[in-house]
C-alpha positions as CSV (number, residue, x, y, z in Angstrom):
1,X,0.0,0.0,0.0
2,X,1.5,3.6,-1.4
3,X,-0.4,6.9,0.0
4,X,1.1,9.8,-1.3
5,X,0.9,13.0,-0.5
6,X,2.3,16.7,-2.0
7,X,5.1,16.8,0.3
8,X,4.9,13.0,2.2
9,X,4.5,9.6,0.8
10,X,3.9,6.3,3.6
11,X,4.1,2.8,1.9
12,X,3.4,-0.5,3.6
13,X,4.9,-3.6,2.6
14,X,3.8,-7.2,3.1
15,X,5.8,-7.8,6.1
16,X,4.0,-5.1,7.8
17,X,7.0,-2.1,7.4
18,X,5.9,1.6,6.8
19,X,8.2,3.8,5.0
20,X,7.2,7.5,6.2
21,X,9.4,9.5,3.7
22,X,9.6,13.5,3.8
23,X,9.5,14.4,0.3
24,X,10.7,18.4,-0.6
25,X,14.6,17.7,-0.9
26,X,14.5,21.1,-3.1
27,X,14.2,22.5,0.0
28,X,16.2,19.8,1.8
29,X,12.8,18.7,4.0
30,X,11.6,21.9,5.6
31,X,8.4,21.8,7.1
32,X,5.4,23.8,7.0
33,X,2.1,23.4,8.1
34,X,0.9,21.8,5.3
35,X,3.5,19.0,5.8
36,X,2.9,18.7,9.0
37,X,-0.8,18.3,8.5
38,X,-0.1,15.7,5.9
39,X,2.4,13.7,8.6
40,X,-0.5,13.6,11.1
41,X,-2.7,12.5,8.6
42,X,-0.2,10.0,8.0
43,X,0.3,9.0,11.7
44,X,-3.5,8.4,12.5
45,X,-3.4,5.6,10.4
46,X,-0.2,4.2,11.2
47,X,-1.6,3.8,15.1
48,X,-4.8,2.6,13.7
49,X,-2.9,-0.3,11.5
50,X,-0.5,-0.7,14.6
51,X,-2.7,-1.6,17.3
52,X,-4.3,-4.3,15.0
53,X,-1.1,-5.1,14.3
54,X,-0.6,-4.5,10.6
55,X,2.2,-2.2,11.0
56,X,5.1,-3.8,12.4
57,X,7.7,-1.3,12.3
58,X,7.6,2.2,10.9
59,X,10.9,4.0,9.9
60,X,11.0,7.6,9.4
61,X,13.0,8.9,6.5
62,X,13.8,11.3,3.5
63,X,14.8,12.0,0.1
64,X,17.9,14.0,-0.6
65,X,20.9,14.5,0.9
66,X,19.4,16.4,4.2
67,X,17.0,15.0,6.5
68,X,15.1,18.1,7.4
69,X,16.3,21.2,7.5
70,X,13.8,22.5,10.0
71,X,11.0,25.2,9.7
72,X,10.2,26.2,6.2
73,X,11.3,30.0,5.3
74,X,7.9,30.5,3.9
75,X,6.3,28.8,7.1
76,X,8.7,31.5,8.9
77,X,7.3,34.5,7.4
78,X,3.7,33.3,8.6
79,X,4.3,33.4,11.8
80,X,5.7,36.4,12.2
81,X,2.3,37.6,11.1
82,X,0.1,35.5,13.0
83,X,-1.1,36.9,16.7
84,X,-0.4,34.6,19.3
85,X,-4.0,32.3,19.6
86,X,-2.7,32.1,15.7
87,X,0.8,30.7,17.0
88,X,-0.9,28.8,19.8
89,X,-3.2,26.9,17.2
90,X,0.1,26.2,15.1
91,X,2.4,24.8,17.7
92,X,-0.3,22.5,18.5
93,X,-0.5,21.2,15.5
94,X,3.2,20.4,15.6
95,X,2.7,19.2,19.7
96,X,0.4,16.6,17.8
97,X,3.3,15.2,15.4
98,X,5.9,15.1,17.9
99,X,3.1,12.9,20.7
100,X,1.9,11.0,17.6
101,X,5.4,9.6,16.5
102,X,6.4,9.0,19.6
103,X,3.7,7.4,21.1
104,X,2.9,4.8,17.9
105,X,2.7,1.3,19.4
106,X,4.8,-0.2,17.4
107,X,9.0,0.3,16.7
108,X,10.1,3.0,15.1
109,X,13.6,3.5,13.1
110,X,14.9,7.0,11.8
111,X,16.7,7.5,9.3
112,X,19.4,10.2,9.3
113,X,21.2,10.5,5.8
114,X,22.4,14.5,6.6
115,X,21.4,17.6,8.8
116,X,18.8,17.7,11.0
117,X,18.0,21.0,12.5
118,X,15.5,22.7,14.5
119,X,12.5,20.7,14.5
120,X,13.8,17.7,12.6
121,X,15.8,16.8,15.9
122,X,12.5,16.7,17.7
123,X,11.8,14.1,15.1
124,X,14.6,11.8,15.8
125,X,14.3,11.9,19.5
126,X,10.8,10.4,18.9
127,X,11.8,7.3,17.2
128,X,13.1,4.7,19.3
129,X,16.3,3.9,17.1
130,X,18.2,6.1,15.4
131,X,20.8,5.3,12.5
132,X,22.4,8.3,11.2
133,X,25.4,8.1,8.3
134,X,28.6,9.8,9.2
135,X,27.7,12.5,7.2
136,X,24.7,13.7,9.7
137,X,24.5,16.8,11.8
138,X,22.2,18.2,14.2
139,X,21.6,21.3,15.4
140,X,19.0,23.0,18.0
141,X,19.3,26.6,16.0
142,X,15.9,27.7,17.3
143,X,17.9,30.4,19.9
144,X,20.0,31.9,16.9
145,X,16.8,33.0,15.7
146,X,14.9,34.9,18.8
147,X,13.1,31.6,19.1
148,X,13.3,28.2,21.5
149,X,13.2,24.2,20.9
150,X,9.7,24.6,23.4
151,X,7.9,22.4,21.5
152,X,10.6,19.1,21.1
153,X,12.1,19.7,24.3
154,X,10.2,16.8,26.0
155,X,11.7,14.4,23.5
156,X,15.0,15.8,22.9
157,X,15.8,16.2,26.9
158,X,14.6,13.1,26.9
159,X,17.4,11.7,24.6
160,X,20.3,13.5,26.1
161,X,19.3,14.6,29.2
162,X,19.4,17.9,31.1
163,X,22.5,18.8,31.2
164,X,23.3,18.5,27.8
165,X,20.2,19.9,26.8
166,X,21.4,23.1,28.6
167,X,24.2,23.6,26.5
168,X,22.7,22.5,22.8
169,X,19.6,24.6,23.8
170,X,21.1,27.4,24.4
171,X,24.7,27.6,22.2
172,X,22.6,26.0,18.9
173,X,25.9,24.4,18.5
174,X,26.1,21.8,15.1
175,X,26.1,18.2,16.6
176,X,27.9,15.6,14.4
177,X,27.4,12.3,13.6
178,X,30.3,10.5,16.3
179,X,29.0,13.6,19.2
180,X,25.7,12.4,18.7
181,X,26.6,8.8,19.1
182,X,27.9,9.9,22.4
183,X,25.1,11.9,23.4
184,X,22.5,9.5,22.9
185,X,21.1,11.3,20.2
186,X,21.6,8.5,17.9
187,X,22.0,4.6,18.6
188,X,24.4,4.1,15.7
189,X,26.4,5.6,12.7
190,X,27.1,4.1,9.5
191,X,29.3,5.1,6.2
192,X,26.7,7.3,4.1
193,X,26.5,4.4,1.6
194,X,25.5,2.2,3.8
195,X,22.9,3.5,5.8
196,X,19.9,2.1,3.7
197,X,21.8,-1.4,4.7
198,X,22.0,-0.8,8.4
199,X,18.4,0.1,8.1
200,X,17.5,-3.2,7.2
201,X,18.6,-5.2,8.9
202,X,17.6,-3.4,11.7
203,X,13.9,-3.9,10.6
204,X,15.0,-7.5,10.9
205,X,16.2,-7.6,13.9
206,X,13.0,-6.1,15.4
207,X,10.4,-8.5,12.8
208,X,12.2,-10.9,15.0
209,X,10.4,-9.9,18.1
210,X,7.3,-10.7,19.2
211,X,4.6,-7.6,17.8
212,X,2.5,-8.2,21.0
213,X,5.3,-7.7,23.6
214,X,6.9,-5.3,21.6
215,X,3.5,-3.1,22.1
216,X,3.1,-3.6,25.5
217,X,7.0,-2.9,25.7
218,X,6.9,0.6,24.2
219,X,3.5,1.1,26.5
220,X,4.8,0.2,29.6
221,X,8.5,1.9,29.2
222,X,6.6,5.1,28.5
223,X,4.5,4.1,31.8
224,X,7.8,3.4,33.8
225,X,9.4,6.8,32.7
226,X,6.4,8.9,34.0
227,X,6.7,7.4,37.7
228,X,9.4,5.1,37.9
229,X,8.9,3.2,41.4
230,X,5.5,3.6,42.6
231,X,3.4,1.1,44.4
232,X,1.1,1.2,41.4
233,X,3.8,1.4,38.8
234,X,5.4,-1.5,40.6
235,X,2.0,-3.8,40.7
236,X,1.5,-2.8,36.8
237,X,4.7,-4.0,35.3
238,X,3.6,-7.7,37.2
239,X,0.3,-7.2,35.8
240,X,1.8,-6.8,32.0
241,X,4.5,-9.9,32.7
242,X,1.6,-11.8,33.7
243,X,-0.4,-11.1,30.7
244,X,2.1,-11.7,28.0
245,X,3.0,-14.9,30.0
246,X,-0.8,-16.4,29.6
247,X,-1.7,-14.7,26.0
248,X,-1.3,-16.9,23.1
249,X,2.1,-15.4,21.5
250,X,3.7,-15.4,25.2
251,X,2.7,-18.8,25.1
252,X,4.2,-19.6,21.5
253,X,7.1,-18.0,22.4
254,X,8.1,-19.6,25.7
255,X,7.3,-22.9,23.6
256,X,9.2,-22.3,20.5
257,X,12.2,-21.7,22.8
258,X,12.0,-24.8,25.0
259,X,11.2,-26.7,21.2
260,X,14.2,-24.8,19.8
261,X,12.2,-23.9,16.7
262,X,11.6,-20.1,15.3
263,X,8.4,-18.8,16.6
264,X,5.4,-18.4,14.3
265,X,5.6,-15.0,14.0
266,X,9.4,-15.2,12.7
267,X,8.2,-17.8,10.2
268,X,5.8,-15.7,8.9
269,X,8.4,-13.4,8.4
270,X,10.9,-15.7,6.2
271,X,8.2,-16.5,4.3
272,X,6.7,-13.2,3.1
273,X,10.1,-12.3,2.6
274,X,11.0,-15.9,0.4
275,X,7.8,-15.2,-1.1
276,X,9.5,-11.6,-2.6
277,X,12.5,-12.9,-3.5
C-alpha cells in the first residue's frame, strides 16, 4: 500500500514495514504546516494499522541528501504575522506530530542520511532507534533565531538529558554524527552508503520480536518513565509480565524456545520475505 501526498509519501509492505518518507529535498525537508498536517494524517493511520497489528515497524526517512532542514522560510514568514491564539493553534499542531510519533505502538527506526535541524531533531528523538550516516548533523538553532526548541524539548531532553540539553539549547551548537553517538542522540552511525543497509537489517532484527510484547514494551516503558517506582507502577509492570506470559504469543514463544524452533511469527516473516525474492 503507497499513499502519497504533495510533500509526504507512507508505503506499507507485506511484512508489515511503513516507510514514512519526507519528500521536498528542493528545500532539503523543511516543514510547513501543510507538511505537517499531511504527517499527522499519515500518523492516524499508522496507530490505527499498529494496534491491529498491521504495522510492524515504521521508519522515518527522507529524500535527498538532508534529512530536514527544520522550519520552512515561507512557514517562517507566517508566523511572524500570526497573533499569538494564531501561534498557539500552530504549535499545537506540531505538539500533535511530535506525541503522535512517539507514542505509535509499534517500533520505530529514523533514518538520518544528513542535517537535521531545529525541528527535525525533535523528530529523531521520537523514534526509538536512530541510525544516522557519518555524514549527519544536528543542530537546536531555534535560539539563533529569537526563538526556543519549546515544543521538542520533552523528547529531545529526553534523549540527552538535562544537562546536555542546557548547552545544545542554548549555544545552537552543530552536533555531528560521532558527538551524537555519544550523546544519545543516535543509537548508531554508518558510512553514508551504507545506511539504507543498516536500516534493514535493523527492521529485521526487530520482525524478529514478538509484535505483542513489543506493544506492551513501548507502552509500559513510556508508563515506567512517568513514575518510575510507585506502588502502582510496581503492581502494573507484574500485571503486563503476567499477561504476555498467559496470552497466546507469550505462550508460543516460551514454547518455541524450550522446542528450539523459530516462533510463528518469525516464520511468517521468512516466508513473506521468500515469497518476494
Amino acid at each position: 500500500m503507497t499513499d502519497t501526498n504533495s510533500f509526504s509519501q507512507l508505503s506499507i509492505d507485506e511484512r508489515g514495514v511503513a516507510r514514512l518518507t519526507l519528500n521536498r529535498p528542493e528545500v532539503h525537508n523543511a516543514f510547513d504546516d501543510s507538511l505537517i498536517a499531511e504527517l499527522n494524517e499519515h500518523l492516524a493511520k499508522l496507530h490505527g494499522a499498529a494496534r491491529h497489528g498491521e504495522v510492524r515497524v515504521v521508519v522515518l526517512g527522507s529524500e535527498g541528501k538532508s534529512f530536514s532542514a527544520g522550519a520552512d522560510l515561507g512557514w517562517m514568514k507566517r508566523m511572524v504575522e500570526y497573533d499569538f491564539e494564531g501561534n498557539l493553534a500552530d504549535s499545537r499542531k506540531l505538539s500533535q506530530l511530535m506525541h503522535g510519533l512517539d507514542t505509535l505502538p509499534c517500533p520505530t527506526v529514523c533514518r538520518v542520511q544528513g542535517a537535521a535541524f531545529g525541528g527535525a531533531v525533535g523528530l529523531a528523538a521520537c523514534c526509538d532507534v536512530v541510525i544516522a550516516s557519518e555524514k549527519a548533523k544536528f543542530c537546536l538553532s531555534e535560539v539563533k533565531i529569537g526563538l526556543s526548541p519549546a515544543v521538542i524539548s520533552p523528547y529531545v531532553q529526553r534523549a540527552l538529558g538535562s544537562r546536555q540539553m542546557r548547552r545544545y539549547a542554548l549555544t545552537a551548537e552543530v552536533i555531528d554524527a560521532d558527538q551524537a553517538l555519544e550523546l544519545g542522540l543516535a543509537h548508531q552511525i554508518v558510512g553514508h552508503d551504507h545506511i539504507d543497509e543498516a536500516v534493514e537489517e535493523m527492521i529485521a532484527t526487530l520482525l524478529a520480536g514478538s509484535p505483542q510484547a513489543q506493544r506492551a514494551t513501548k507502552a509500559l516503558l513510556a508508563e515506567v518513565a512517568r513514575d518510575s517506582d510507585s506502588k502502582a507502577t510496581r503492581e502494573h509492570t507484574c500485571r503486563v509480565i503476567s499477561e504476555l506470559r498467559v496470552s497466546a504469543e507469550g505462550q508460543e514463544g516460551l514454547t518455541s524456545f524450550f522446542e528450539k524452533r523459530r516462533p510463528a511469527w518469525a516464520d511468517d516473516n521468512t516466508n513473506s520475505s521468500e515469497r518476494r525474492s
